[in-house]
C-alpha positions in Angstrom: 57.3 89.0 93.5 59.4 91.2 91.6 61.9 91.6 89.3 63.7 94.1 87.4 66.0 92.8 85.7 65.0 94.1 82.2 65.7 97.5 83.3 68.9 96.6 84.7 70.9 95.8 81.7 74.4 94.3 81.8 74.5 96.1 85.2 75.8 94.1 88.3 77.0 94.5 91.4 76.3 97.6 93.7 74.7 99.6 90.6 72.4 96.9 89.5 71.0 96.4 93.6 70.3 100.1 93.6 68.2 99.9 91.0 66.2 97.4 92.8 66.1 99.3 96.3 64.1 102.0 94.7 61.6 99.8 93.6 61.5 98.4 97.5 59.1 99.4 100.0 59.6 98.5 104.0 58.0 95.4 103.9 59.5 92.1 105.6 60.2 89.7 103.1 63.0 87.0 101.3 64.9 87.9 98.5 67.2 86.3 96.3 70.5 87.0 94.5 71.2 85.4 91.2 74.0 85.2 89.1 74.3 86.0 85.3 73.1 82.1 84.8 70.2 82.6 87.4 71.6 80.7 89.5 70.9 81.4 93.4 73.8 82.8 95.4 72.1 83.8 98.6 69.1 83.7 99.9 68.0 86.2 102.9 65.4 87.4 105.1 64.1 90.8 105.5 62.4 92.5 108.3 62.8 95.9 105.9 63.2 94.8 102.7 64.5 98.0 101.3 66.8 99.2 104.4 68.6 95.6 104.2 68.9 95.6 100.6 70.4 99.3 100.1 73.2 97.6 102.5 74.1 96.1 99.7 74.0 98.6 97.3 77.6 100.4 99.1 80.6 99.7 97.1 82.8 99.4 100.3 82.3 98.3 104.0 81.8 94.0 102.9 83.7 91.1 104.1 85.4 89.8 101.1 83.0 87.0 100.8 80.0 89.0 100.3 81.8 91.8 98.7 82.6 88.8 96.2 78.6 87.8 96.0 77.6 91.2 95.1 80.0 91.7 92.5 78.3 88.3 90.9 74.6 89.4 91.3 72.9 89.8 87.8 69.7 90.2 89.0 67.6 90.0 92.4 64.1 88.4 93.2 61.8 89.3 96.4 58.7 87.6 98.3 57.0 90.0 100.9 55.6 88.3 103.5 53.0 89.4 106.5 55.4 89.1 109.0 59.6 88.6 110.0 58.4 85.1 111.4 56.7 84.2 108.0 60.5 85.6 106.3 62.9 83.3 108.4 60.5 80.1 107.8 60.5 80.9 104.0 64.4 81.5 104.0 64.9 78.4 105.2 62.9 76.4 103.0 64.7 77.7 100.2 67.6 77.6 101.7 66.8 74.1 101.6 65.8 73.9 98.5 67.9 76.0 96.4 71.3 75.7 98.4 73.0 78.9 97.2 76.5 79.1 97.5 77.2 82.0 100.2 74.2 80.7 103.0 75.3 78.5 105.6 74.0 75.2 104.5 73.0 72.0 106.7 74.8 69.0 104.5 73.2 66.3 106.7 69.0 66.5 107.2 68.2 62.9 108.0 65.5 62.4 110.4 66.0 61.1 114.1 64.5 57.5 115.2 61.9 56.9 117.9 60.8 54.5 120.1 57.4 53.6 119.7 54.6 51.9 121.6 52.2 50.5 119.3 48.3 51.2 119.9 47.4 47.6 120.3 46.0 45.1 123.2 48.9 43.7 123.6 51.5 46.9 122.8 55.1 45.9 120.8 57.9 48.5 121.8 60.1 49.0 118.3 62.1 51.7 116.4 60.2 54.0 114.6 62.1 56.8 111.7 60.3 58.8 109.8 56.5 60.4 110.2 54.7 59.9 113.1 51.4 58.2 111.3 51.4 55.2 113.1 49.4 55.4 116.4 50.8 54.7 120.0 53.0 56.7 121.7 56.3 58.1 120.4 59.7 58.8 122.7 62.7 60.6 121.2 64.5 61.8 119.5 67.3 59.6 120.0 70.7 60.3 118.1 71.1 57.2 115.9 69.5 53.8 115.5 72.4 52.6 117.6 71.4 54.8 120.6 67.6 53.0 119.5 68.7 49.4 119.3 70.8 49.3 122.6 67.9 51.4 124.7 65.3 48.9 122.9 67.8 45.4 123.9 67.9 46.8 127.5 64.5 47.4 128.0 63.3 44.4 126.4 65.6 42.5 129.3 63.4 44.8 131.9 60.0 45.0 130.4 59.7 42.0 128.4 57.6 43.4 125.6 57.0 41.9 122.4 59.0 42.8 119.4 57.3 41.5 116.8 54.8 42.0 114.1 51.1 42.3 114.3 50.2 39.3 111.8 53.3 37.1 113.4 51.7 37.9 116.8 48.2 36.9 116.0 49.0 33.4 114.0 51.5 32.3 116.5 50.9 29.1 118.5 53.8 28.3 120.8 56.1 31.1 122.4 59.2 31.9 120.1 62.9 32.3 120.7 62.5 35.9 122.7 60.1 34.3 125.3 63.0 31.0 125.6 65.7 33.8 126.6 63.5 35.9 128.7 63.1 38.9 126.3 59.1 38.3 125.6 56.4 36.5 128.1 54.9 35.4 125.7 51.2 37.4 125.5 50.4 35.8 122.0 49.9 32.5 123.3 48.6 33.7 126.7 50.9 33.3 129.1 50.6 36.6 130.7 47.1 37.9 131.1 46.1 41.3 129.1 46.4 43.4 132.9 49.7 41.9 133.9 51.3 42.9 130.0 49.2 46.1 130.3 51.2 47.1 133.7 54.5 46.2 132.0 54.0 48.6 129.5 52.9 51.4 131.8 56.0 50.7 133.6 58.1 50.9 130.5 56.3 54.1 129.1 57.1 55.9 133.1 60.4 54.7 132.3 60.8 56.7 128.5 59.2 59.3 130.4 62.1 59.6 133.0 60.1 57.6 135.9 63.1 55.5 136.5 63.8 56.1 140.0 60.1 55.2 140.6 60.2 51.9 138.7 63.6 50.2 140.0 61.7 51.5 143.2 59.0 49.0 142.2 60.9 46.3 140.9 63.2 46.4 144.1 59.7 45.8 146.3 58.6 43.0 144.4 62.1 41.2 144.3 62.0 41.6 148.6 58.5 40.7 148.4 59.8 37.5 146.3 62.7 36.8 148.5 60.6 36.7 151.7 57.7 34.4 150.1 60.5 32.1 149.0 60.0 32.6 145.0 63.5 32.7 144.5 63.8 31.9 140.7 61.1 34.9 140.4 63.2 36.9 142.9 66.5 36.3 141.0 64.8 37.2 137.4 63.7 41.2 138.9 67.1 41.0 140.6 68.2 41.0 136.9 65.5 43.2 135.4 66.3 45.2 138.1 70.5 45.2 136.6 69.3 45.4 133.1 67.8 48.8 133.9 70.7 50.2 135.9 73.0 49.1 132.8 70.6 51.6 130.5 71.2 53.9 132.7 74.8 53.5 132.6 74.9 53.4 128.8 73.3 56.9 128.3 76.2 58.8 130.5 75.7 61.3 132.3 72.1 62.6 132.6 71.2 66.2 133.2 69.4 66.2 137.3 67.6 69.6 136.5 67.0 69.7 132.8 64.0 67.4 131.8 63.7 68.2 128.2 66.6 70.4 126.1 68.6 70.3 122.8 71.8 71.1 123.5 73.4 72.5 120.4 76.9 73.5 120.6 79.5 75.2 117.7 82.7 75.4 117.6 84.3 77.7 114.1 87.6 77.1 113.0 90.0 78.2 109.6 86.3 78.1 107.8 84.9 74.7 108.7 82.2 74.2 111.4 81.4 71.7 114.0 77.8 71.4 115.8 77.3 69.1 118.9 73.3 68.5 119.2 73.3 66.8 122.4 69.3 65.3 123.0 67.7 65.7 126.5 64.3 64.1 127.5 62.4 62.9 130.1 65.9 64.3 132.2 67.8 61.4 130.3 70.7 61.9 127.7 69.8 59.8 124.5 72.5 60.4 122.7 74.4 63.1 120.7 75.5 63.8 116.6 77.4 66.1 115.3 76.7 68.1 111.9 79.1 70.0 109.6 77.3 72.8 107.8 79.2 74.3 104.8 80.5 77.8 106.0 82.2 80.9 104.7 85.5 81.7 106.1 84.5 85.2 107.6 81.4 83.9 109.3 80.7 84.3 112.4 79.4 81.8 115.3 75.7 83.8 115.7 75.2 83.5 111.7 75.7 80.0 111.7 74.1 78.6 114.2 71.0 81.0 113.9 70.9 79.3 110.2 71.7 75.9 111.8 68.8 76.2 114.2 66.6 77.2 110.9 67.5 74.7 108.8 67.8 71.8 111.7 64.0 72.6 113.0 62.9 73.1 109.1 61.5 69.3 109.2 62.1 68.4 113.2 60.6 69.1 116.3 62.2 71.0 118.7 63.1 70.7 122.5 61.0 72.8 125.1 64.7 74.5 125.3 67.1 75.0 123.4 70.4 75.2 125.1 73.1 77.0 122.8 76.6 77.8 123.2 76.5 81.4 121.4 73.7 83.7 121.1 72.5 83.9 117.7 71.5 87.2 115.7 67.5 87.1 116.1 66.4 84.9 119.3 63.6 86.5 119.6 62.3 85.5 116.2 63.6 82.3 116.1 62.2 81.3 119.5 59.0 82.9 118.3 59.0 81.0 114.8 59.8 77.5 116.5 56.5 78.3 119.1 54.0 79.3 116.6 55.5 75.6 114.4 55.4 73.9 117.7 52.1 75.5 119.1 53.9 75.4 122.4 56.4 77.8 124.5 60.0 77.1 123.0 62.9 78.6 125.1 66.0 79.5 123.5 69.4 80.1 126.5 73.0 81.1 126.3 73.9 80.1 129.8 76.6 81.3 131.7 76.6 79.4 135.1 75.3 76.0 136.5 74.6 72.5 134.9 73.1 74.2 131.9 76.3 76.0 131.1 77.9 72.4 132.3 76.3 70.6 129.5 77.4 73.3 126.9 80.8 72.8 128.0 80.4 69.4 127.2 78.9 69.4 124.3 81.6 72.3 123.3 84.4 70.1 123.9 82.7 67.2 121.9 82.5 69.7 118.7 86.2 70.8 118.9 86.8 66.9 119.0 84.8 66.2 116.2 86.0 69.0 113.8 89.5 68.2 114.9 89.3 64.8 113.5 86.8 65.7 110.7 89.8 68.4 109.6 92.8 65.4 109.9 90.1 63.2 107.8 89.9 65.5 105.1 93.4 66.3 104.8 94.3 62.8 104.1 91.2 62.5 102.1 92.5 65.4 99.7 95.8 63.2 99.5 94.6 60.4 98.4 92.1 62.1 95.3 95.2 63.8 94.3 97.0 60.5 94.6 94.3 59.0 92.4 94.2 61.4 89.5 97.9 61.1 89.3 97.7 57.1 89.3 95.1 57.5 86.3 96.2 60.7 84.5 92.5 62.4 85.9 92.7 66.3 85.2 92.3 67.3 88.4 91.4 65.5 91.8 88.1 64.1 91.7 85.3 65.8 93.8 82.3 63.2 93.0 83.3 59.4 92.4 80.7 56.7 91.7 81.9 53.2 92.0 79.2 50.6 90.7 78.3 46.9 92.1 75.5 44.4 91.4 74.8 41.6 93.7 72.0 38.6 92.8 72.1 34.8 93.0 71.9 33.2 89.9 70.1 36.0 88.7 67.4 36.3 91.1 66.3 39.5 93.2 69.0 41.1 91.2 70.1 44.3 92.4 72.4 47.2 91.0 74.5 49.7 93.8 75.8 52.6 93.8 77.8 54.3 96.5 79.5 57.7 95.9 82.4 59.1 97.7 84.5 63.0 97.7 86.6 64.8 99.6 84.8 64.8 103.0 84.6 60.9 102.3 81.4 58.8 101.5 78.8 60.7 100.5 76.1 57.7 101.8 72.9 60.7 101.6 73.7 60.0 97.5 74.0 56.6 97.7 71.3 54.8 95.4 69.8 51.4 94.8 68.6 50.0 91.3 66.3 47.1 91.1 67.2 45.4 88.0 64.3 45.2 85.5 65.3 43.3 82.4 63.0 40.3 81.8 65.4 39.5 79.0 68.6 39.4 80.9 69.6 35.7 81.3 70.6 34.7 84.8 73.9 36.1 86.0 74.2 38.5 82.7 76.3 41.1 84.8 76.9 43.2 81.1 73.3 43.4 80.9 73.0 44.1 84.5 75.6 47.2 84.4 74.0 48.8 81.2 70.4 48.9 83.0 72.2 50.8 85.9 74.4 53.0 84.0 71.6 53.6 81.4 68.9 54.3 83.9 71.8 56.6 86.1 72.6 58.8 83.4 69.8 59.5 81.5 68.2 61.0 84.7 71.4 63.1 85.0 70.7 64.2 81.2 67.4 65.1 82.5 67.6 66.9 85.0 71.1 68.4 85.2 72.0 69.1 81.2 74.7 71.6 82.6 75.9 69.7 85.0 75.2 72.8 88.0 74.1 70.9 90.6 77.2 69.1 91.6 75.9 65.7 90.9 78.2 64.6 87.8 81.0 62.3 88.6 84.8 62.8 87.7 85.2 59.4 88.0 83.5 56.0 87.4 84.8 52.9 89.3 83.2 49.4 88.1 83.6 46.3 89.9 85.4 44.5 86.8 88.1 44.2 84.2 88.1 44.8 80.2 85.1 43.3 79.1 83.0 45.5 82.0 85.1 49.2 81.2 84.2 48.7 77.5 80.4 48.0 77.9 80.3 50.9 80.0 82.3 53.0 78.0 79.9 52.0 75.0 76.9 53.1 77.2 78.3 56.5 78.2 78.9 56.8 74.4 75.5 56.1 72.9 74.7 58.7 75.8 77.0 61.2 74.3 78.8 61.7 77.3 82.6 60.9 76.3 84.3 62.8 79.4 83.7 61.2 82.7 86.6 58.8 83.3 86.0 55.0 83.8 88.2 52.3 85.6 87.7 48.8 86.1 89.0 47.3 89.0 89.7 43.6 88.4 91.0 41.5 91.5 94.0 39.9 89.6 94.7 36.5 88.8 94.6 35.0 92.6 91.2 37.0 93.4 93.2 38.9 96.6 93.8 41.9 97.8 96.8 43.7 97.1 96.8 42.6 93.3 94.2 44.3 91.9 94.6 45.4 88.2 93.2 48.4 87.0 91.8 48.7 83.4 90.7 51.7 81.3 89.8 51.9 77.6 92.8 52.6 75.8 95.1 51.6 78.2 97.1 48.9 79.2 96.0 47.3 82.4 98.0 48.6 85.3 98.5 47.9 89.4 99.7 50.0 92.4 102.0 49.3 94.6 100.8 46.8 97.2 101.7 49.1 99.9 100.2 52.3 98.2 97.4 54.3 100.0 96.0 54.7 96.8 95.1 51.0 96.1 94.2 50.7 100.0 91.5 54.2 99.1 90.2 52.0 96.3 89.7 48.8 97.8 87.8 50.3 100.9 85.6 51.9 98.6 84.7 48.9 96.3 84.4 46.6 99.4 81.9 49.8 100.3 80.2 49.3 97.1 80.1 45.2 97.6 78.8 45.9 101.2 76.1 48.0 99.9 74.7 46.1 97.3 75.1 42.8 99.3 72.5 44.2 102.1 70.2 45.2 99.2 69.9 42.4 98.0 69.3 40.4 101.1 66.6 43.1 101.7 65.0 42.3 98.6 65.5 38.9 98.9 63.9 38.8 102.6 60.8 40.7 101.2 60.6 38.1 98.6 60.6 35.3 101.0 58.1 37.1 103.4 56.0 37.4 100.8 52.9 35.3 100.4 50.5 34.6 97.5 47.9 37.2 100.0 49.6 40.2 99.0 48.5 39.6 95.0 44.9 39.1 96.1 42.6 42.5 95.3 40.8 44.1 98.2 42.9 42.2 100.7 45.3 44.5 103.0 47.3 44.3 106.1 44.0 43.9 108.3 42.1 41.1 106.4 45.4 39.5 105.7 46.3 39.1 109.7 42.9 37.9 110.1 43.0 35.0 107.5 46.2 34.4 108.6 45.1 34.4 112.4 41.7 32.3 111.4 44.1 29.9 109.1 47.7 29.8 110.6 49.2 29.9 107.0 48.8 31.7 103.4 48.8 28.1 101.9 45.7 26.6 104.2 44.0 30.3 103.2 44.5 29.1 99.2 43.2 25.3 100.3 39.8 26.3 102.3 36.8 26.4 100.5 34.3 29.3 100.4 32.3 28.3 103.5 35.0 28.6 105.6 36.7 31.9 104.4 33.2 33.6 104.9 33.4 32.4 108.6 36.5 35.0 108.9 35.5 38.3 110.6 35.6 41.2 108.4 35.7 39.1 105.2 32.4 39.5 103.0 30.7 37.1 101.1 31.8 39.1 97.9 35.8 39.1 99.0 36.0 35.2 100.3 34.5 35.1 96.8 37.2 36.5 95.4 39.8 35.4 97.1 38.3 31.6 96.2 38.4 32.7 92.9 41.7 34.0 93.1 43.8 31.1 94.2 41.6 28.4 92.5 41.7 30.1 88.9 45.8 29.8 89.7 45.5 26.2 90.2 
């Protein structure tokens, strides 16, 4: 790594990258361009570092937006690498990481759920997002978790495969609701044997796989084979497994006959925004599409962004066999080689022109024009109504960044503290966070208390780690679930802070609790309301009914992990295996505190020294 910059002086622009290029040699590489704060403004990949970098260096021939970036750059930084491949993975990771302000960047990175067979004698069939650590067999991506929960509904009508736990599956001893509504047969109290659930799975794992034809095939033989034996109750239950897998079919649209596994990407660019369709393709079934809004220039063009797209995307994913796109992008080559070596398979990358492939484009085209259209009508009236709101509370400008504050507990218990954020694209629900509440000297229900732990604990991480406030994650405005009493605690907090410049409102629901006559309250103002029928008011209601929404669920979360809980989870040297076998050997955490030390010996893979312990455990408690 390199850099110059001492020699460079109060130089910028075109003189101060010259200066660099003759310290360059022709080596591939990243480099960076920073402004006179060090901040990054672009990041870029080099198969030359000093033939792309003297491009820079002339004083006339840019687009305005990177004549713009040049004029800013104060000083430069470079990483050669062995190879162009090892450049455009590193490019992207900081790209990533850094987010300069003249790269494309990808705005939403959340990961894609699976569907996952567990490894187990008697297989469950559930969602699975995130890392692939837990062993069985994985089938995705799908889209969203909607696309997951209505394939996983479907196929629990066909397959009748357990959905449940591995400790609620081994200490249950009559069938539960699932096996009552013909969702489950029941294997964990034995009323399918371990070869008749085995073939149920196989046939559900040659469905995922795109085996569908072949299985309703099956199913259709059986239900004949029924009809003519006379099982008619058993003939009419295939005859509906046999629907309930025509009706997953149906729900997935239109599926590809000759593509078996593809991405679909599609962009569509328009007056500087972007739109890209990622349509999903496996096992020759669609599972759903998303669309993704990468921050753009205004004089970029399609093959920039969705090469940087298709970086970014792919950074943390795994990609398709093919990747169908609706542009060509600057470096296929590369990229297809990159996503290969990552893969350690053959990854295609197409621009077709003719036949079902360029079919699906076309669709997946049309759905991105859609989708930008609306996302551009969105945040026109989203810009409205932040300018609406600064004028209602005298802000300085419309707000970019507003935090609006909930807690939710019941009578103090699993009390919870929420924060949802929102802008002008709308919410922001990637920033969202959660804050358990900590203070063992709140009283129940002390919602004061409960505010300055959350405001306390929010801001003094922002004074940590952004002092200057560069990274875009300081609000313009503060909106608290309350009246008075709640904007002047938090206005003392943000004081003893020293922060004295982010706006706060309270919004109090008004003397009959309903909507419509909210008041608003500020320190040093007068309370105040908006019209009933102002879009305003309607703007804030939705967002503190977001807030109330958000903490609600966390606290149910928390609450259900409270009551799931038992005393088992506090014992030392007990985890999830030896607590499903106590639980399986005893059939509840309390008979596991009642038995005496003979008995929890008897428990396979429980030691003489940890039934010990856990004896010791439960009767020093007592």
């Amino acid at each position: 790594m390199s850099d110059p910059s001492s020699d460079s002086g109060q130089i910028t622009g075109p003189k101060l990258i010259q200066s660099y290029v003759k310290t360059l040699d022709s080596s591939p590489g990243v480099y960076r361009m920073l402004d006179a704060q060090a901040r990054v403004l672009y990041v870029g990949k080099a198969r030359n570092l000093r033939s792309r970098v003297s491009n820079y260096a002339r004083a006339t021939g840019h687009t305005p937006r990177i004549a713009r970036m040049i004029r800013e750059t104060a000083s430069m930084m470079f990483l050669t690498t062995a190879t162009e491949t090892e450049a455009l993975l590193l490019e992207q990771n900081l790209i990533k990481q850094l987010k300069p302000r003249y790269n494309v960047l990808l705005r939403d990175d959340k990961s894609f759920p699976n569907i996952l067979v567990t490894d187990h004698d008697y297989p469950m069939i559930k969602k699975h997002r995130g890392a692939k650590k837990e062993k069985g067999a994985y089938y995705g991506p799908f889209a969203s978790a909607g696309a997951v929960n209505r394939t996983l509904a479907q196929l629990q009508r066909v397959f009748q495969l357990r959905n449940c736990s591995d400790s609620m599956f081994e200490s249950r001893t009559r069938p539960c609701l699932q096996y009552q509504i013909k969702r489950c047969t029941a294997p964990c109290v034995g009323y399918i044997s371990k070869e008749d659930y085995a073939a149920s799975v196989r046939d559900a794992e040659r469905y995922l796989s795109g085996r569908s034809t072949e299985i309703q095939g099956k199913l259709k033989a059986e239900m004949e084979s029924a009809a003519d034996a006379m099982e008619f109750e058993r003939a009419a239950a295939l005859r509906d497994r046999i629907k309930a897998l025509t009706q997953v079919q149906s729900a997935q649209g239109i599926n590809p006959r000759t593509v078996k596994e593809a991405d679909i990407l599609a962009l569509n660019l328009e007056s500087g925004q972007a739109c890209v369709q990622v349509f999903f393709i496996r096992a020759g079934q669609n599972w759903g599409n998303r669309d993704f809004y990468p921050r753009v220039g205004a004089d970029m063009e399609e093959a920039e962004v969705l090469e940087a797209f298709i970086g970014q995307f792919y950074n943390t994913k795994e990609p398709a066999r093919q990747l169908i796109l609706s542009h060509p992008i600057q470096n296929s080559d590369l990229m297809q080689q990159a996503l290969s070596e990552k893969l350690g398979r053959k990854v295609e990358i197409l621009v077709p022109k003719r036949g079902e492939k360029a079919e699906l484009v076309d669709a997946a085209l049309r759905n991105a024009r859609e989708s930008l259209a609306r996302k551009m009508a969105e945040t026109a009236t989203q810009t409205k109504l932040l300018k609406g709101l600064a004028d209602a509370f005298d802000l300085d400008a419309p707000p970019q960044r507003i935090e609006v504050y909930d807690n939710s507990h019941i009578q103090g218990a699993n009390a919870v503290g929420a924060m949802i954020v929102a802008g002008p694209e709308g919410l922001m629900k990637n920033h969202y966070r959660k804050f358990n509440i900590r203070g063992d000297t709140l009283s129940p229900g002390d919602d004061f208390g409960m505010m300055k732990e959350v405001l306390t604990r929010r801001f003094k991480r922002l004074l940590k780690e952004d002092p200057d406030r560069a990274q875009g994650q300081w609000p313009d405005l503060l909106l608290i679930d309350g009246g008075a009493g709640q904007v002047s605690a938090v206005t003392s907090i943000l004081d003893e802070l020293g922060v004295d410049d982010v706006p706060v409102v309270g919004v109090a629901k008004g003397p009959d609790r309903e909507h419509g006559k909210e008041e608003f309250h500020r320190s040093g103002h007068r309370p105040m309301a908006l019209p009933h029928n102002d879009p305003v008011l309607y703007f804030i209601q939705r967002l503190r009914d977001e807030a109330h929404r958000f903490a609600i669920g966390t606290h149910r979360a928390k609450r259900g992990k409270a009551v799931g809980a038992t005393p088992l989870e506090d014992v030392p040297g007990v985890g999830a295996a030896r607590k499903r076998a106590l639980l399986a050997h005893f059939g509840s955490a309390k008979a596991v505190s009642r038995a005496n030390l003979a008995d929890l010996k008897a428990v396979e893979g429980v030691s003489e020294a940890l039934a010990q312990k856990i004896y010791d455990f439960f009767h020093e408690k007592g």
